[in-house]
PAZAPA-4460 file (N, C-alpha, C; in steps of 0.05 Angstrom, whole numbers, plus 32768, in hexadecimal, padded with zeros to 4 digits):
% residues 259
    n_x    n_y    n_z   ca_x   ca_y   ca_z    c_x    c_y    c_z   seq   type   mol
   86BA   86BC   8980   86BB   86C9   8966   86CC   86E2   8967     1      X     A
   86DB   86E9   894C   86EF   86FD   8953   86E2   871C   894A     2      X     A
   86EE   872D   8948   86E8   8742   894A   86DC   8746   8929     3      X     A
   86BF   875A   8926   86BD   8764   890B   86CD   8768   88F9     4      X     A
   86CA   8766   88DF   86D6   8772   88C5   86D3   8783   88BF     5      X     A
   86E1   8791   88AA   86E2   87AF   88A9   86C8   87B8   88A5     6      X     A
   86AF   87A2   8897   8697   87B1   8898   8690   87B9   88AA     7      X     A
   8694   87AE   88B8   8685   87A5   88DA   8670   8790   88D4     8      X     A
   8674   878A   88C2   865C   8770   88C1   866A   8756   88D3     9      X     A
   8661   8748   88D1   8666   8727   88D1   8653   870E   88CE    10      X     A
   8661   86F8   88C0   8650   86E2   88C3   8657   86C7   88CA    11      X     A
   8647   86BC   88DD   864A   86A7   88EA   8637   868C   88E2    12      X     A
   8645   867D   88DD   863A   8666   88D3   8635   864B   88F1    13      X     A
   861E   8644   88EA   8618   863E   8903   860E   861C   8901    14      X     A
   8611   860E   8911   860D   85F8   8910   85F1   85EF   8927    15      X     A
   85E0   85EE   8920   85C5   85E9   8931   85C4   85D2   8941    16      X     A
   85D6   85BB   8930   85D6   85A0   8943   85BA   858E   8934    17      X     A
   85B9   8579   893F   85A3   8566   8928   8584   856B   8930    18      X     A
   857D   8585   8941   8565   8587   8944   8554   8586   895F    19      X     A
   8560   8579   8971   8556   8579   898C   855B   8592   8997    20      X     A
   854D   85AF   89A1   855D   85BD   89AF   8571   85BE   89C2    21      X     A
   8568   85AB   89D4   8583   859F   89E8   85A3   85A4   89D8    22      X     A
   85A8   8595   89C1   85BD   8596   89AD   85C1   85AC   89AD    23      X     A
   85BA   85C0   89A3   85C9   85D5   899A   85DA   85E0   89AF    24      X     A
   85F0   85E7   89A5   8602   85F0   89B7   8604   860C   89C5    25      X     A
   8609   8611   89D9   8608   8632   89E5   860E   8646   89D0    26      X     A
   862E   8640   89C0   8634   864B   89B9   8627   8654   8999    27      X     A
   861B   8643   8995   860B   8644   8975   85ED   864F   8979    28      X     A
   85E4   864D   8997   85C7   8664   89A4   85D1   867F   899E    29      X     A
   85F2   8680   89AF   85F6   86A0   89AF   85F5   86AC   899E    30      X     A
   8607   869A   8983   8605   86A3   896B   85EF   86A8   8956    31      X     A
   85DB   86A2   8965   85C2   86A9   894E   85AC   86AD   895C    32      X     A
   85B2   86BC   8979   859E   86CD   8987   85B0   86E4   8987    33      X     A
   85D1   86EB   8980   85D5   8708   8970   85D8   8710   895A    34      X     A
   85CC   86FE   894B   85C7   8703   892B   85B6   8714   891F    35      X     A
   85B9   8726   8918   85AB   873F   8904   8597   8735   88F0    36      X     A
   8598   871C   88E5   8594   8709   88CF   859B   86F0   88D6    37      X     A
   8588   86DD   88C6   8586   86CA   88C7   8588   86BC   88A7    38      X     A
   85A5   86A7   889F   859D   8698   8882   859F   867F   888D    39      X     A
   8590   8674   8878   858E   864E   887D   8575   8641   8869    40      X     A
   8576   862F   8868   8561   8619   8856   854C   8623   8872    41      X     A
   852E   8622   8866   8516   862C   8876   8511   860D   8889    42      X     A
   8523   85F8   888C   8518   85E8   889F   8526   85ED   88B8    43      X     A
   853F   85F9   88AF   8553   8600   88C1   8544   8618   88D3    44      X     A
   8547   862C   88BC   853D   8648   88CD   851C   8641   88DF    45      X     A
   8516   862C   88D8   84F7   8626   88E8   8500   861A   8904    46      X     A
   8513   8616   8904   851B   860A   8925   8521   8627   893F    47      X     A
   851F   8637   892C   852E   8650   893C   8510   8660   8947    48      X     A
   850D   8664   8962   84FA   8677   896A   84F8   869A   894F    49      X     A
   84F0   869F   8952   84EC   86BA   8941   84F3   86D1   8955    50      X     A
   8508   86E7   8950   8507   86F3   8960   8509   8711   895F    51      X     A
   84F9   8725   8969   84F3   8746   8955   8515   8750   8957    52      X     A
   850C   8758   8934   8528   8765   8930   8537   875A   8923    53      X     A
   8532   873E   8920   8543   872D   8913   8535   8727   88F6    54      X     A
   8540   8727   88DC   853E   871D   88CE   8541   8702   88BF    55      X     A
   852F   86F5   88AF   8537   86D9   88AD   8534   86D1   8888    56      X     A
   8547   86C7   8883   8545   86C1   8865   854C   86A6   885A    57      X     A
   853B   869F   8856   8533   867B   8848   8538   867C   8834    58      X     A
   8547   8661   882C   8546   8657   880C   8554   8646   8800    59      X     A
   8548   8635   87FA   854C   860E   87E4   855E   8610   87F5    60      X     A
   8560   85F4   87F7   8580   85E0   8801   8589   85DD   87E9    61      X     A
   8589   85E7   87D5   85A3   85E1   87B7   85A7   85F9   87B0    62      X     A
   85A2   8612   87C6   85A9   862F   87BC   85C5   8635   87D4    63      X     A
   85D0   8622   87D6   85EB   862A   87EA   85F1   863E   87E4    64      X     A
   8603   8643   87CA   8615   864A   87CC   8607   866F   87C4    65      X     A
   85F5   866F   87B2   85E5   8687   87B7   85DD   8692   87D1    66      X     A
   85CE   8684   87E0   85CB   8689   87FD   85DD   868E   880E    67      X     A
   85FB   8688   880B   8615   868F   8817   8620   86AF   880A    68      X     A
   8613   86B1   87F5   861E   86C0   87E5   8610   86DB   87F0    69      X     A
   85F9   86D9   87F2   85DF   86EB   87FD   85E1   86F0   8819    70      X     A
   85ED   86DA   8829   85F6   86E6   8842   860F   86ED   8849    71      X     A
   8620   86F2   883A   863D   86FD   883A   8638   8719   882D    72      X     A
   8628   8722   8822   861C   873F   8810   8614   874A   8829    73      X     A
   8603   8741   883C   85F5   874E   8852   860C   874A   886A    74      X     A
   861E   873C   8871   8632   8745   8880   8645   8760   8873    75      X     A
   864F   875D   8860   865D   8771   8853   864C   8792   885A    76      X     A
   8639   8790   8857   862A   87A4   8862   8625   87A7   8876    77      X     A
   862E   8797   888F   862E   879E   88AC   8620   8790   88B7    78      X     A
   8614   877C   88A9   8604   8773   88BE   860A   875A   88D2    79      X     A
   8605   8754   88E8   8613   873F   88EF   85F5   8725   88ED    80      X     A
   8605   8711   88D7   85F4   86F8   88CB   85FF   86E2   88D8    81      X     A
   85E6   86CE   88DA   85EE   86B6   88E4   85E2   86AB   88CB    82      X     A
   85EE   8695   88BF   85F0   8680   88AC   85EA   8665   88BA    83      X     A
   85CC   865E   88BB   85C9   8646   88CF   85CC   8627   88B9    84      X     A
   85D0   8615   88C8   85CC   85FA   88BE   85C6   85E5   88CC    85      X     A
   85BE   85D2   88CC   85B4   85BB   88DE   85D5   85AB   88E2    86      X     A
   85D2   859C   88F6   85EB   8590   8902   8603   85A1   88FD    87      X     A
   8617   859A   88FA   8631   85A6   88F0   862B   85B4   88D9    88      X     A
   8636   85CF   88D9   863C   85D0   88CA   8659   85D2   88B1    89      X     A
   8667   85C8   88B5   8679   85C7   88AA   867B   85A5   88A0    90      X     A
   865E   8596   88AA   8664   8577   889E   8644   8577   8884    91      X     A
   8649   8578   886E   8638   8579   885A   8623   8591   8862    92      X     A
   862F   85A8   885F   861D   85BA   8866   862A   85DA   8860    93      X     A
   8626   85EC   886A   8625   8605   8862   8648   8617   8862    94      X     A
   8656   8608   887C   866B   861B   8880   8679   8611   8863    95      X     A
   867E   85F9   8850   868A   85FE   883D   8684   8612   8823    96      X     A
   866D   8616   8823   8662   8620   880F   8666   8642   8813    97      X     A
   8667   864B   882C   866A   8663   8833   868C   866A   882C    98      X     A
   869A   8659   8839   86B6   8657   882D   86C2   865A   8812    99      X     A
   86B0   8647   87FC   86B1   8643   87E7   86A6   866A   87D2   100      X     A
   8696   866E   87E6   868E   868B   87DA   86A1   86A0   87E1   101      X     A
   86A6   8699   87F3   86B8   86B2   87FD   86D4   86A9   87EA   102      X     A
   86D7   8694   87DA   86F3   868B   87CC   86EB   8698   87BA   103      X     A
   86D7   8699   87A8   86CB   86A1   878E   86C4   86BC   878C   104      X     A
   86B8   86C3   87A4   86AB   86DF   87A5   86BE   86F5   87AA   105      X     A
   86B1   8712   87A6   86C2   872B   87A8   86DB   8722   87BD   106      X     A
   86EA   873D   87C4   8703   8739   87DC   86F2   873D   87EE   107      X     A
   86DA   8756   87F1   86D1   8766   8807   86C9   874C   8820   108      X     A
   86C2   8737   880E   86B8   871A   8818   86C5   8710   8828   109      X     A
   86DF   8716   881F   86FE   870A   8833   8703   871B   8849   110      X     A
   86F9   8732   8848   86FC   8748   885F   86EB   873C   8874   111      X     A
   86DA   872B   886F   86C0   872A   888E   86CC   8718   8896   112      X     A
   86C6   8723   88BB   86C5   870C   88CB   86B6   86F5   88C4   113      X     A
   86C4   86E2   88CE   86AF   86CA   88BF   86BB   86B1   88DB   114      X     A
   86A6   86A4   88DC   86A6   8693   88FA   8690   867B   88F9   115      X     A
   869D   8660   88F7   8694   8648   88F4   8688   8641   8915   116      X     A
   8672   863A   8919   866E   862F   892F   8661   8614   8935   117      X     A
   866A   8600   893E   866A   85E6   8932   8648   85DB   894B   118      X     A
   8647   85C4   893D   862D   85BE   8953   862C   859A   8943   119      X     A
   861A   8590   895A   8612   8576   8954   860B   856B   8938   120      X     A
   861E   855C   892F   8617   8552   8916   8604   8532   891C   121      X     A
   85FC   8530   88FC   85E8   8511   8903   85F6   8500   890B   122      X     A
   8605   84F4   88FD   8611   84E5   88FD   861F   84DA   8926   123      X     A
   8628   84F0   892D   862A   84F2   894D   8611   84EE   895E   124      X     A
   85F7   8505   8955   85E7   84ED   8967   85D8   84E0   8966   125      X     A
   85E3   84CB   8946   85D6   84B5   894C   85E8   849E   8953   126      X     A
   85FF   84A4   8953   8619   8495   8962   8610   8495   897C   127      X     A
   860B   84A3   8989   8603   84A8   89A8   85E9   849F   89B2   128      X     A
   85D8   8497   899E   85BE   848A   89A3   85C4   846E   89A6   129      X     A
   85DE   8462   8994   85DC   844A   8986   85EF   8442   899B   130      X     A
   85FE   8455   89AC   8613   8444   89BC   8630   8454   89B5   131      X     A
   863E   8440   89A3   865E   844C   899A   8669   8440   8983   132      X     A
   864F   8447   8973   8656   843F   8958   8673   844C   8947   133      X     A
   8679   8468   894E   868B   846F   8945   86A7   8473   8953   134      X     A
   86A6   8454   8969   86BC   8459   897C   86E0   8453   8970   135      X     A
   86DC   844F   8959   86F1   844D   8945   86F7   845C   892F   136      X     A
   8708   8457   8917   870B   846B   8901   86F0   8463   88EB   137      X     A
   86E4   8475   88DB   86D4   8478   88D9   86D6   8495   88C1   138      X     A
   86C3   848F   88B0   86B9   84A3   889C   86A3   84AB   8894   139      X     A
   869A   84C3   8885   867B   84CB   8881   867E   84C9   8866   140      X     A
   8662   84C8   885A   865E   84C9   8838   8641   84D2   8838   141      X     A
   8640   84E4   8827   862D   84E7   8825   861D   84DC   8806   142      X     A
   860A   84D2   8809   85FB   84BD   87EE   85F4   84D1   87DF   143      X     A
   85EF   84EA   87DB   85E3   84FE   87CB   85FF   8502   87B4   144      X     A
   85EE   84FC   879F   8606   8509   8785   8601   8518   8771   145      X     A
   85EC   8539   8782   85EC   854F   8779   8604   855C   8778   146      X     A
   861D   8556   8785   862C   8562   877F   864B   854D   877E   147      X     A
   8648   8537   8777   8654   8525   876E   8649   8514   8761   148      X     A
   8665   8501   874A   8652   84E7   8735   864B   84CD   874C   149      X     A
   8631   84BC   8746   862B   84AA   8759   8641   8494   8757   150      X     A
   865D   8494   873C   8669   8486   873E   8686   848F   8757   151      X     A
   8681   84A8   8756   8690   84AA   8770   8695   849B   8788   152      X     A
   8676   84A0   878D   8668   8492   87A7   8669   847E   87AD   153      X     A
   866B   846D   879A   8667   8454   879A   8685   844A   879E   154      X     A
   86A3   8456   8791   86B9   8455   879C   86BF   8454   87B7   155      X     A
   86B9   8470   87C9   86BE   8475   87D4   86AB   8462   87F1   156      X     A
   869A   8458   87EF   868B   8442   87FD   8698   8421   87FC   157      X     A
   86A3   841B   87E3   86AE   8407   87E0   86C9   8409   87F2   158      X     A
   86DD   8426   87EC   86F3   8422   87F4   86F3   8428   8813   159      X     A
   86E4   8437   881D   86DA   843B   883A   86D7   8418   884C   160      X     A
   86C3   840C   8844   86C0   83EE   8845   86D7   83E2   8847   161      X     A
   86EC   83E1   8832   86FE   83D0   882D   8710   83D6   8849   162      X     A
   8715   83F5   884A   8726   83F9   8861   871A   83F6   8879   163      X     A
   870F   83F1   8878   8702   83EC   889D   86F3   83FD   88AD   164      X     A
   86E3   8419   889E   86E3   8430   88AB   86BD   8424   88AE   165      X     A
   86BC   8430   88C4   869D   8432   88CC   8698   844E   88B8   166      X     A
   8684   844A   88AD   8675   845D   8893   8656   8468   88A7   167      X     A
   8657   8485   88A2   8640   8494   88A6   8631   849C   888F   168      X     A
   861D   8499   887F   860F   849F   886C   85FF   84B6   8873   169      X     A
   8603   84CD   8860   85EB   84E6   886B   85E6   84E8   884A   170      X     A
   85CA   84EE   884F   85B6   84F5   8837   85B6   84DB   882A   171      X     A
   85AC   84C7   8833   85AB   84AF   882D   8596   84A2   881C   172      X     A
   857E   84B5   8819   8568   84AE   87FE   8559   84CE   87FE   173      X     A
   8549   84CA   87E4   8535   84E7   87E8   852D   84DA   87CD   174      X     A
   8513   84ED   87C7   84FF   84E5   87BC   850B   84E2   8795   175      X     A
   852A   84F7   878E   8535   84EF   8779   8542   84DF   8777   176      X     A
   8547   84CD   8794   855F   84C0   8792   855C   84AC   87A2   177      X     A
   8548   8496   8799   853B   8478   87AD   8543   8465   87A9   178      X     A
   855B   8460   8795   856A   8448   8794   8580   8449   879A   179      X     A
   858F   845E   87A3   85AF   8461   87B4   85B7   845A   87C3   180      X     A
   85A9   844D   87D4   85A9   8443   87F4   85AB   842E   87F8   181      X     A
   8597   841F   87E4   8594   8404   87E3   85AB   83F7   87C6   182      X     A
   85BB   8403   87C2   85CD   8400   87B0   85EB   8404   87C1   183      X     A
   85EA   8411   87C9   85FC   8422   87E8   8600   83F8   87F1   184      X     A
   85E6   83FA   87FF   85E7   83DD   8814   85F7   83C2   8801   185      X     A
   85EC   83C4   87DC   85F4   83B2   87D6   861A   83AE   87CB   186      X     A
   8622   83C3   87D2   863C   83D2   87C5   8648   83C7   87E4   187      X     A
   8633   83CA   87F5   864E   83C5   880E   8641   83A9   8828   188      X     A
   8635   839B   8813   8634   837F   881C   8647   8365   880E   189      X     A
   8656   8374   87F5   865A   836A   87E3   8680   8365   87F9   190      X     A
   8684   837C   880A   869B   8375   881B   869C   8373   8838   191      X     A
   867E   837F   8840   8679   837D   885D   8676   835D   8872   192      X     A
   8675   8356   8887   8668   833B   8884   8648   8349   888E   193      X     A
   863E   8330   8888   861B   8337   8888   860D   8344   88A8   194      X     A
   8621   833A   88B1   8618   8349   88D5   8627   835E   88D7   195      X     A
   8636   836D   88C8   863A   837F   88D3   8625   839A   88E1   196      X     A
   8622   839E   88EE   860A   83AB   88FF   8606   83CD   88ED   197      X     A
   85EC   83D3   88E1   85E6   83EE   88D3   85D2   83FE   88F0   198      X     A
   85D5   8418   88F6   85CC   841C   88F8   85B6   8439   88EF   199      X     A
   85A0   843E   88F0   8592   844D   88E0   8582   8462   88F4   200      X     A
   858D   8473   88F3   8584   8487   8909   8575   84A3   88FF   201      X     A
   8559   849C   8905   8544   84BA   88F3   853E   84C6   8912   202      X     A
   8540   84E0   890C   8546   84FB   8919   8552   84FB   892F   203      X     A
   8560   84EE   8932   8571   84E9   8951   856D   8501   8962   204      X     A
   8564   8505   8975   855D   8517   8988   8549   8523   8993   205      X     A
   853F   8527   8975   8526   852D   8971   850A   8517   8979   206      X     A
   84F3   8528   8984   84DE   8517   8990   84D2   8502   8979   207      X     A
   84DA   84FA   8961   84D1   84E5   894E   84E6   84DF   8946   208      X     A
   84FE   84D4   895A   8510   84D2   8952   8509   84A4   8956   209      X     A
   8519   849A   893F   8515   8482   893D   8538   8473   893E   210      X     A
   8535   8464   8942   8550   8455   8941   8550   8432   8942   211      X     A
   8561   8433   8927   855D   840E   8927   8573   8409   891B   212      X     A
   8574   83F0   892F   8594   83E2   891E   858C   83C1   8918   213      X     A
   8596   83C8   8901   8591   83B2   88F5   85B1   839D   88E1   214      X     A
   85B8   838B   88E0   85D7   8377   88D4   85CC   8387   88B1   215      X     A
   85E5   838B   88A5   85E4   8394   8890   85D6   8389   8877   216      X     A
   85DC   8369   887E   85C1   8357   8870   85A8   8362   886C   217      X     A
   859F   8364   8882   8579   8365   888A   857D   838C   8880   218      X     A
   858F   839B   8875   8586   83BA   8875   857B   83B7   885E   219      X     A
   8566   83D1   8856   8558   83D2   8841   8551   83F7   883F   220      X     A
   8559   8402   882E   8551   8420   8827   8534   842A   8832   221      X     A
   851A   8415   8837   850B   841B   8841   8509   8428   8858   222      X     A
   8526   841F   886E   8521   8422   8882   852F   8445   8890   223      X     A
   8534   844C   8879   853B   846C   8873   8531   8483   8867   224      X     A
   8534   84A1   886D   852D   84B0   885D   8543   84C7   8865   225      X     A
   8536   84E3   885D   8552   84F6   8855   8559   8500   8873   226      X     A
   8549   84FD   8881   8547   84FA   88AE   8559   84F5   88B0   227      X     A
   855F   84D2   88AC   856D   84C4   88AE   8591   84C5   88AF   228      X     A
   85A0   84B7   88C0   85BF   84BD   88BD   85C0   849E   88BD   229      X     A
   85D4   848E   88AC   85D3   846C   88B6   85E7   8470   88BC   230      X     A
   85F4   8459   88D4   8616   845C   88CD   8616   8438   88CE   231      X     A
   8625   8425   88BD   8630   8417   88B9   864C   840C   88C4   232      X     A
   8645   83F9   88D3   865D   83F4   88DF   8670   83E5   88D3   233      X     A
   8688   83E4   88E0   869B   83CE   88D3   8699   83B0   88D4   234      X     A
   86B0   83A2   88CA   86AB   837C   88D9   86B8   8387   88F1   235      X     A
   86C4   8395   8901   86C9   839D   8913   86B6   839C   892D   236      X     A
   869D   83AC   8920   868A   83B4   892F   8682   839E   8947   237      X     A
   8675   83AE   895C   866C   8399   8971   864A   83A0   8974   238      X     A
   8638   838B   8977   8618   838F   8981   861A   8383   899B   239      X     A
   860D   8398   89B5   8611   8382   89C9   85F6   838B   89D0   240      X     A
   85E3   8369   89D2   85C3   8366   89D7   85C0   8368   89F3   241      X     A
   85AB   836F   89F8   85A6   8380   8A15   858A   837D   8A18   242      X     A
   857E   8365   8A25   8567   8363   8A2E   8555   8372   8A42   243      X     A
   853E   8382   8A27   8522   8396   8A2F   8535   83AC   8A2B   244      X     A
   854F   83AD   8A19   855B   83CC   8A16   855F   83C4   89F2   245      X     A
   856B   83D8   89EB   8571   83E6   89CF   8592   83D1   89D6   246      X     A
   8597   83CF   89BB   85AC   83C2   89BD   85CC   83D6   89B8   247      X     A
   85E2   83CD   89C2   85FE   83E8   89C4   8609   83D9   89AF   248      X     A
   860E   83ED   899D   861D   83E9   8982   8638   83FB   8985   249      X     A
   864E   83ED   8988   8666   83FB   8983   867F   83F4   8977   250      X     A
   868E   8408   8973   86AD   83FF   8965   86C6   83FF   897F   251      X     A
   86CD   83E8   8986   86DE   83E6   8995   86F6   83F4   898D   252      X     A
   8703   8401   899E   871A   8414   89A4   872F   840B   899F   253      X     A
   8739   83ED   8997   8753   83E5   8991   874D   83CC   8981   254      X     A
   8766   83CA   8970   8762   83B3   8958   875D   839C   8965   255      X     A
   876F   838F   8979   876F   837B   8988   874C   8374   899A   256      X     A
   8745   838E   89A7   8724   8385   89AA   8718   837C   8999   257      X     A
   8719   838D   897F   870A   8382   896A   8705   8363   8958   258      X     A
   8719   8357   895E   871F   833F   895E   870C   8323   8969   259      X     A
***
């Protein structure tokens, strides 16, 4: 991280990784065991030991960009903040929204150090549970269209499909939104073939962590919730069965393997 801003504040946006302590990275501990303050959604900030001296401030996962806004006010004033988030943050999560404030907000905003520190996203480890699902090209989408139309989504899953990309789904159902998923599966069976291998990975790392792969046929929204990361493979994809083990799902490394 580089040197303070003229406040002497700074804020560091921090990436926690998907939840296992193991995950989190050295450098995303350092950064928020010298933090003055603490911002993040309260499931986030609940992963973090409590520590005197430090302050900690919770609030909604749909208050981003206020919460970015509230902790860029308290760097400007010197303080040095860590801005936490689960997995990456910079993949559906906080470092854009902080960016986005500091575009909109005063100059003084532009004066702070400011320092992205990346960490385990879902999508990676549940690639790494599953084998090498994402050992090829490959895209994320996220199913939530609080902040996009669901006809977006539905483009951008079709045209993903068409091109051959192994698809990662994050925020893949919640309690406003129980038919997306299973609309998702029917949008991309319509070009997938029926074996292509899904896999559905809830809390990867974490001690209730679940993992099942199942041919895109047999998926069903049931078998998800907002835990959850799926990633969807290509006709590319390979399942290789492994008797009294979990089975290795991957994307071979060259067109010609894939074959």
């Amino acid at each position: 991280m580089g040197a303070r801003g003229v406040s002497g504040g700074r804020l560091t946006v921090v990436g926690l990784g998907p939840g296992a302590d193991a995950q989190m990275t050295p450098e995303a501990r350092a950064a928020v065991e010298a933090a003055d303050a603490l911002f993040g959604y309260l499931p986030y900030l609940a992963r973090l030991p409590e520590r005197a001296g430090q302050s900690r401030h919770a609030s909604d996962n749909r208050e981003e960009l206020q919460r970015a806004g509230t902790a860029l006010d308290a760097a400007a004033a010197g303080s040095n903040v860590a801005m936490v988030s689960g997995g990456d943050p910079g993949v559906f999560a906080m470092a854009a929204a902080v960016c986005e404030a500091i575009e909109k907000g005063p100059p003084a905003w532009r004066a702070l150090d400011v320092a992205v520190v990346p960490g385990v996203t879902a999508m990676l480890a549940v690639a790494a549970r599953a084998g090498a699902p994402l050992g090829h090209d490959f895209c994320a989408i996220s199913l939530s269209d609080n902040l996009k139309p669901w006809e977006l989504v539905e483009k951008r899953l079709r045209l993903a499909a068409e091109a051959g990309f192994v698809i990662a789904l994050y925020n893949p159902v919640s309690r406003a939104r129980p038919w997306q998923l299973g609309r998702a599966f029917d949008l991309l069976r319509e070009t997938l073939p029926a074996d292509v291998p899904v896999v559905f990975g809830r809390a990867a790392g974490r001690a209730d962590e679940h993992i099942t792969v199942t041919p895109l046929a047999e998926a069903r929204s049931n078998l998800a919730d907002m835990a959850t990361c799926i990633i969807i493979g290509s006709a590319a994809s390979r399942v290789v069965a492994r008797e009294g083990l979990p089975p290795l799902v991957y994307a071979p490394r060259s067109a010609e393997a894939a074959r």
